[in-house]
C-alpha positions as CSV (number, residue, x, y, z in Angstrom):
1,X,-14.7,17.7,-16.5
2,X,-15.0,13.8,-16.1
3,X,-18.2,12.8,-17.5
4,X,-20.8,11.4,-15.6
5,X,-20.5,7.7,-16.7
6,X,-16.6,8.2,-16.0
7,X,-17.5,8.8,-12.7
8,X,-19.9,6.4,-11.9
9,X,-17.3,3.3,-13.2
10,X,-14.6,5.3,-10.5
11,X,-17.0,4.8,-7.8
12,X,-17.7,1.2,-8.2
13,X,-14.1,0.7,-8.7
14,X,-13.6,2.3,-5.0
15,X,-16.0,0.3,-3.7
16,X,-15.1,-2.7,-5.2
17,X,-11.5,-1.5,-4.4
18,X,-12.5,-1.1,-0.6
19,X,-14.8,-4.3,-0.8
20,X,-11.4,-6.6,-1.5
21,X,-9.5,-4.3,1.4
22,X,-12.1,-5.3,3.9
23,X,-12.4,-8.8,2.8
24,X,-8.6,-9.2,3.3
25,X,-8.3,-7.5,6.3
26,X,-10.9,-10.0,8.0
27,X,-8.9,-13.0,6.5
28,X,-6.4,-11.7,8.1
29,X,-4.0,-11.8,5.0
30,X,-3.5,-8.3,5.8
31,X,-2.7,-6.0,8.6
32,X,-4.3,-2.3,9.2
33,X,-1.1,-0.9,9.9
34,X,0.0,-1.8,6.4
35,X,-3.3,-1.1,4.7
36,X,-3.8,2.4,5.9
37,X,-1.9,3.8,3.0
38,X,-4.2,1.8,0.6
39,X,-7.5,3.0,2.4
40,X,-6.0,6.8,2.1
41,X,-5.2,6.4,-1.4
42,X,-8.9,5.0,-2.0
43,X,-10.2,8.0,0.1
44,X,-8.4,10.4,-1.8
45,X,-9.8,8.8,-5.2
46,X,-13.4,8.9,-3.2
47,X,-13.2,12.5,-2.5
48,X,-11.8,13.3,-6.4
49,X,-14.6,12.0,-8.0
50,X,-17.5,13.0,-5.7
51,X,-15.8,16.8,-6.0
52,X,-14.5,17.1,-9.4
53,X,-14.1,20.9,-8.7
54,X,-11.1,19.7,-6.7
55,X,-10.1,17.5,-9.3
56,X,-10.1,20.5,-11.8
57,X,-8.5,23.0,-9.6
58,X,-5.6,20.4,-9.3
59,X,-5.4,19.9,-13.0
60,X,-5.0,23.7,-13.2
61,X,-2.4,24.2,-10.5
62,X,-0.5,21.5,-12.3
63,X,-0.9,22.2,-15.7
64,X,-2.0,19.3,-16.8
65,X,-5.1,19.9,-20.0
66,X,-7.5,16.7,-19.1
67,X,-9.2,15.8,-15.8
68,X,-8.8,12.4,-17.1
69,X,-4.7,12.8,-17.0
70,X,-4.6,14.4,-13.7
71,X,-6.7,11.3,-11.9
72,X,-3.9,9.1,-13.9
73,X,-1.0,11.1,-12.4
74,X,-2.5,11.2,-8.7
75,X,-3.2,7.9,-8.8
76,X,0.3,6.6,-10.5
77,X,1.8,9.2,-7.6
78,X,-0.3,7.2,-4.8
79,X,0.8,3.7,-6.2
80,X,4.8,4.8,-6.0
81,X,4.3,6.2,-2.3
82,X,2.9,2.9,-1.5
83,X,5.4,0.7,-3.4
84,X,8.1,2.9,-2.0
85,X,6.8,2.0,2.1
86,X,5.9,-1.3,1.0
87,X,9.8,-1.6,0.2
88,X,10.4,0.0,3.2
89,X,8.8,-2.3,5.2
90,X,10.1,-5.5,3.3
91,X,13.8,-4.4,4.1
92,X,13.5,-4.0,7.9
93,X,11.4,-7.4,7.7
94,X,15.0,-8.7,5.7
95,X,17.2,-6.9,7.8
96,X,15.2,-8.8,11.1
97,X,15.2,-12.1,9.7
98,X,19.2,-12.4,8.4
99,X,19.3,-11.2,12.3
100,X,17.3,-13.9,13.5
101,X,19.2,-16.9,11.0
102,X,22.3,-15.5,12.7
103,X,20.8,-15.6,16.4
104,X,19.5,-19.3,15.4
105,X,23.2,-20.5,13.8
106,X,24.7,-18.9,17.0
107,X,22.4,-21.2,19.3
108,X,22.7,-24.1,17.2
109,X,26.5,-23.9,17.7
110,X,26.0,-23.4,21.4
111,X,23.7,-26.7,21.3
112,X,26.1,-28.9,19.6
113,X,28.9,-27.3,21.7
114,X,27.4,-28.3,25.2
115,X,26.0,-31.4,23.9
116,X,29.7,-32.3,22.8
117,X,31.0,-31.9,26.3
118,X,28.2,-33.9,27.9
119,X,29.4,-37.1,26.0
């Protein structure tokens, strides 16, 4: 079972965690269509440590021996989904700008082109 000051530091993490979410989303450094992963990964870290009998029934199903371990695990398992959509996301955003450099060069070229025959 976590102990109790274990869980109290996990808590103000999360809110510290969802404090620094917040503050970026109204900067507007960060978009809530790309942040809802990191508020469900915080929720799911809420709910763990406010239940810790879900916590241990996980750690059994897994067979994992500390409580301690299994938070670790969940958590490192949360962190890959996100890097794994966040590198998702940054390929599409790749794919869409080498599209957009070759729509540019292409009007460039059509520029110089008609400005040629104008002379």
């Amino acid at each position: 079972m976590l102990s109790t000051s274990l869980r109290v530091a996990i808590l103000i993490g999360i809110i510290v965690y969802y404090f620094i979410l917040i503050m970026l989303l109204r900067q507007k450094r960060l978009t809530l269509k790309y942040t809802l992963l990191w508020l469900f990964s915080g929720l799911m870290m809420l709910i763990l440590s406010v239940f810790p009998q879900l916590l241990n029934g996980i750690t059994r199903l897994l067979g994992i021996q500390l409580q301690s371990n299994a938070l670790f695990a969940i958590l490192f398992f949360c962190t890959m989904i996100i890097l794994m959509s966040l590198t998702s996301i940054i390929s599409k955003q790749n794919e869409a700008i080498k599209q957009l450099v070759q729509y540019t060069a292409l009007l460039e070229k059509r520029v110089r082109e008609i400005e040629s025959c104008g002379d």
